[in-house]
C-alpha positions in Angstrom: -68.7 153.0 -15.2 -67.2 153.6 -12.1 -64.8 156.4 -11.5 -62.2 155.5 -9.4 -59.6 157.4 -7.4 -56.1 155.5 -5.8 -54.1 157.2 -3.5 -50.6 156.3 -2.8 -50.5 155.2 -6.3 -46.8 154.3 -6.4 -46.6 152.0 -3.2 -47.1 148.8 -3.4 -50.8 148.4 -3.3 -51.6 151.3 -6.2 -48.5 149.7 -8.1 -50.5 146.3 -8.6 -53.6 148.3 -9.0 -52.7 150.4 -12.0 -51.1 147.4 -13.4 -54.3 145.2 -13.6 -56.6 148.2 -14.6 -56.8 148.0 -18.0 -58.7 144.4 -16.6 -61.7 146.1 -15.2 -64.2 148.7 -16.9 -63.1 151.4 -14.6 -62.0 154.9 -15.1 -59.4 155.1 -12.1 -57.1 157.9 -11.5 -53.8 157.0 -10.4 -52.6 159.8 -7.6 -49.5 160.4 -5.5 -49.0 163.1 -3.1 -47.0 165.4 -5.2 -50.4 165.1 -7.5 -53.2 164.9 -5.1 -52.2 166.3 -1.6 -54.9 164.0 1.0 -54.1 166.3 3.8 -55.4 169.2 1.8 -59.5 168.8 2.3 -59.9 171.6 -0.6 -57.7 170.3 -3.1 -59.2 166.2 -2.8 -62.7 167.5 -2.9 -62.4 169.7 -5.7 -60.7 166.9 -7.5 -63.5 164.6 -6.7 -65.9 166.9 -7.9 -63.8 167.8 -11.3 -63.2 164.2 -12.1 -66.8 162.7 -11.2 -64.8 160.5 -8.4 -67.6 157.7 -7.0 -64.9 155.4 -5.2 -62.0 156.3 -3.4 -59.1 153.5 -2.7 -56.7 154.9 -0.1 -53.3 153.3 -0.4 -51.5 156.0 1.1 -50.1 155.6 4.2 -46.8 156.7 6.5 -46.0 152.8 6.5 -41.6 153.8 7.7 -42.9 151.7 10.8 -39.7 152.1 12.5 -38.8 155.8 12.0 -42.7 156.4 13.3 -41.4 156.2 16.5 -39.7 159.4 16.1 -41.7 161.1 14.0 -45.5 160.7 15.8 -46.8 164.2 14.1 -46.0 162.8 10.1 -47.4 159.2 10.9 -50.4 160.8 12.6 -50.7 163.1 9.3 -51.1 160.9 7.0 -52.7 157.9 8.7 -55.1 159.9 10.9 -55.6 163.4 9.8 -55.7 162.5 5.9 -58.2 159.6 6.7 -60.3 161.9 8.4 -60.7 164.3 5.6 -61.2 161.8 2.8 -63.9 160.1 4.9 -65.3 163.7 5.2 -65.0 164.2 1.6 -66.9 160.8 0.9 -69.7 161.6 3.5 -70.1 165.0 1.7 -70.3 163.4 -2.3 -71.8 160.0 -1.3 -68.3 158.9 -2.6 -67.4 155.3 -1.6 -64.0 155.1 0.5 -62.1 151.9 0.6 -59.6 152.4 3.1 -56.8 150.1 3.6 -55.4 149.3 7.7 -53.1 147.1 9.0 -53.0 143.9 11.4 -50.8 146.1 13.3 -53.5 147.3 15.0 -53.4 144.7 16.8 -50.8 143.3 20.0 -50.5 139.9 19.3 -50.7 138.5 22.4 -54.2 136.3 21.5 -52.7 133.6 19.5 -55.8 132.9 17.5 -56.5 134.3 14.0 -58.0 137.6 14.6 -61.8 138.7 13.9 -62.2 142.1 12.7 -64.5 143.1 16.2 -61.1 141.7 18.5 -60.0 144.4 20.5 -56.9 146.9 18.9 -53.8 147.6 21.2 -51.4 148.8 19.1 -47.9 148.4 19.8 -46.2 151.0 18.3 -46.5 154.6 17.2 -47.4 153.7 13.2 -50.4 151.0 14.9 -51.6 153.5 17.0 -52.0 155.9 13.8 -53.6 153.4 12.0 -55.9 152.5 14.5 -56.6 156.2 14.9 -57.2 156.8 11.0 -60.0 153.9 11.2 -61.4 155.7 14.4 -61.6 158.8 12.4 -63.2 157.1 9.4 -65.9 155.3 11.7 -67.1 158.2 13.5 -67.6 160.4 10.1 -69.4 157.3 8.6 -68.9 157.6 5.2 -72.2 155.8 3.4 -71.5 152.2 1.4 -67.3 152.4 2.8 -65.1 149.6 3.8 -61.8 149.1 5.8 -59.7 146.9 4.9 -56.7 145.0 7.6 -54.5 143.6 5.4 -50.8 142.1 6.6 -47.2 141.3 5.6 -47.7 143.2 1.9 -45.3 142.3 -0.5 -44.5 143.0 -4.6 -43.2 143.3 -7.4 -43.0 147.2 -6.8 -41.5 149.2 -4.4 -39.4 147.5 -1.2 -40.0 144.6 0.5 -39.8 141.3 2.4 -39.3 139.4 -0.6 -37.0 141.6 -2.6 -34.7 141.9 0.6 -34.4 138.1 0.9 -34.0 138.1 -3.0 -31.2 140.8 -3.0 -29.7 139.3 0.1 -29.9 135.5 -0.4 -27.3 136.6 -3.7 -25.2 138.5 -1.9 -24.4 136.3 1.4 -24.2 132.6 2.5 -26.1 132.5 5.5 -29.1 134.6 7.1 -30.8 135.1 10.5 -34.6 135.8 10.1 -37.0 136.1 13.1 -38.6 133.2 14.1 -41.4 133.7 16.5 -42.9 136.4 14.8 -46.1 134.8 13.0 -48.7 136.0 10.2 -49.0 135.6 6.7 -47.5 137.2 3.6 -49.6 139.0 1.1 -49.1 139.5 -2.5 -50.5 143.0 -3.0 -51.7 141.9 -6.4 -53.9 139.3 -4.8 -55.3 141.8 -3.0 -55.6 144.7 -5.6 -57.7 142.2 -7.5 -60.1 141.5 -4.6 -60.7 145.2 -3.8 -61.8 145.9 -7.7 -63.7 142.6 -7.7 -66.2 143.7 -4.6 -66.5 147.3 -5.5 -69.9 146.9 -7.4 -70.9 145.0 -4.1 -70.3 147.2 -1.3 -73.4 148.4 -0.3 -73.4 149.0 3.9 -75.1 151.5 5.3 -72.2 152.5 7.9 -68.5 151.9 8.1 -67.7 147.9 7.9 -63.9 146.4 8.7 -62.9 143.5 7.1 -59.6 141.1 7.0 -57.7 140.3 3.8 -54.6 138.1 3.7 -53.4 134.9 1.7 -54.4 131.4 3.2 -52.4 130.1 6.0 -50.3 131.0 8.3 -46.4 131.0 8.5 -42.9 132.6 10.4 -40.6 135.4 8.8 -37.9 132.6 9.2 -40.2 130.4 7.3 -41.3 132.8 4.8 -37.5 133.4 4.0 -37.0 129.2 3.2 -39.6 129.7 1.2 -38.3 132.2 -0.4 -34.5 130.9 -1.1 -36.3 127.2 -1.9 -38.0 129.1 -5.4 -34.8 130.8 -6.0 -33.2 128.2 -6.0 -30.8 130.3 -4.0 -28.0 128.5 -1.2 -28.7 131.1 1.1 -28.6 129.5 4.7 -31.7 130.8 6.7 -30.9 130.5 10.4 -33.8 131.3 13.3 -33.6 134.3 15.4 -35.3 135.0 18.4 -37.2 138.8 18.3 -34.5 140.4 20.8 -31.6 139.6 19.1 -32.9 142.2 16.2 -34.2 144.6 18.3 -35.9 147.8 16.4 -37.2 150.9 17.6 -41.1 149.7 16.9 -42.7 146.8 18.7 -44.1 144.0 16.5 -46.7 142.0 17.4 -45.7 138.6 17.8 -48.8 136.6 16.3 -51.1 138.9 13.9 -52.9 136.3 11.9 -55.9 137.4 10.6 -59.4 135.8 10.4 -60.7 136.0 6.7 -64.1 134.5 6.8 -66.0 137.7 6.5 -64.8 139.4 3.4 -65.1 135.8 2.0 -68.1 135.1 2.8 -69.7 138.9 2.4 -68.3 139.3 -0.8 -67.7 135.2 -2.1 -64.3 135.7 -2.9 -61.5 133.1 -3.1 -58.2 134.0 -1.2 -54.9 132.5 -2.4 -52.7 130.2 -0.4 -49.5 132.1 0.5 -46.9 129.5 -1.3 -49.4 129.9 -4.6 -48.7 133.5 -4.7 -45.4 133.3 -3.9 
C-alpha cells in the first residue's frame, strides 16, 4: 500500500486530494508548512523516513503571482529551493516525487496548444520560479518522478476564478473580464483524481513532464458566461482588452496546453471544461 505524502495540503490541489482519499487504498499524509516545513532538507527527510513515505505529491507552491513581483527571494523559496531539496530527498530514498508546474512557464506568444518539449520563457517572476523549481528537479533526477503543467486551477476550496465570479456576479450588475487571454480552466478535483489514478504506473527512469488540463479551450471573458449561465445569475459580463486591467505580473496571452501524452502514457480520460464546471 502506498504511503503517500501531499504538500500544500490546504490549497486547492491537496484540498481535493484529501477529500477523495478515503477512494483509494493509500495511506497519504496530509502536510502544510506549519507541519512539514519543505525548505527544511532535515525535517522532510526525517519525516519520510519516520513515516515509510514512497510517493511525494508537491502541491505547495508561492502561487500570489502578482505580489511575486516584489517578493523574488519567497517565490524562489518555495518554488525553487524547496523543489530542489524534495527531489534530493526522493533521489536519496528512491521516493517517487510528483511535482506539480504551471503553463506559466510558458510566454504565449505560439498560439498552438503547447507540447511539454516547447521552449519555457516565462513572463513573470512566479513563471520564472516555476520553471526554475522543474530545472532543479531535472538535474537531481529523482528515479520513477513526474512533473506535472497544469493551468487555470479552480475549486471548491480555497480562492478562485470561479468563487470570484460567484461572489461578484451576486453582488453587481455588470462585469469586465479579459478577453484575449486564452487557456482552459481546471477543476483541481479532476486533476487530484488523475494524479492518484497513475501513481501505480509511473515507472521512468529519469525526470518526465507532462500536461494536464480539462478538454478544450476557452477566454476568461468566456469562462465568466459560463460561469453566470449555471448560476443562473444576471450578471452582465462585458470584454476587456488585457491593458485596461493592467497587473504587476505579465500573463501569457495563449497558454493552452497539449494533453496527448499523459493521455496516452497513462490512458486516462480528461474532462471537458463545461462538464466540470
Amino acid at each position: 500500500m502506498p504511503k503517500i505524502l501531499v504538500t500544500g495540503a490546504n490549497g486547492q490541489l491537496g484540498s481535493e486530494l484529501r477529500a477523495i482519499s478515503s477512494e483509494y487504498a493509500y495511506t497519504f499524509y496530509f502536510t502544510t508548512s506549519k507541519e512539514l516545513d519543505i525548505t527544511d532538507h532535515d525535517k522532510v527527510a526525517a519525516f519520510c523516513a519516520d513515516n515509510h513515505i514512497d510517493t511525494i505529491i508537491n502541491c505547495a507552491a508561492y502561487t500570489a503571482v502578482d505580489k511575486a513581483e516584489a517578493e523574488r527571494k519567497s517565490a524562489d523559496l518555495v518554488n525553487r529551493k524547496a523543489v530542489k531539496k524534495l527531489a534530493k530527498i526522493s533521489r536519496e530514498h528512491a521516493i517517487k516525487l510528483i511535482h506539480i508546474s504551471t503553463d506559466y512557464v510558458f510566454d504565449g506568444k505560439h498560439f498552438k496548444p503547447y507540447r511539454e518539449a516547447f521552449h519555457t520563457n516565462p513572463n513573470s517572476v512566479y513563471g520564472q520560479s516555476k520553471c526554475d523549481g522543474e530545472a532543479a528537479m531535472i538535474q537531481i533526477n529523482p528515479t520513477h518522478s513526474i512533473i506535472i503543467r497544469t493551468s487555470w486551477i479552480y475549486s471548491y476550496y480555497g480562492a478562485n476564478f470561479v468563487k470570484t465570479m460567484l461572489k461578484l456576479g451576486r453582488e453587481k450588475a455588470s462585469l469586465g473580464v479579459i478577453y484575449d487571454q486564452v487557456g482552459t480552466p481546471t477543476y483541481a478535483k479532476d486533476l487530484a483524481k488523475a494524479i492518484l489514478d497513475i501513481i501505480p504506473k509511473i515507472q521512468n527512469k529519469n525526470v518526465e513532464i507532462y500536461h494536464y488540463s480539462s478538454e478544450g479551450v476557452t477566454s476568461w471573458y468566456d469562462f465568466a458566461k459560463e460561469i453566470m449561465r449555471m448560476a443562473k445569475l444576471d450578471c452582465k459580463i462585458n470584454p476587456i482588452e488585457t491593458y485596461q486591467y493592467p497587473t504587476p505580473a505579465k500573463r501569457p496571452h495563449y497558454s493552452v496546453l497539449n494533453t496527448s501524452n499523459i493521455k496516452k502514457e497513462f490512458g486516462i480520460e480528461i474532462p471537458y471544461w463545461k462538464d466540470s464546471l
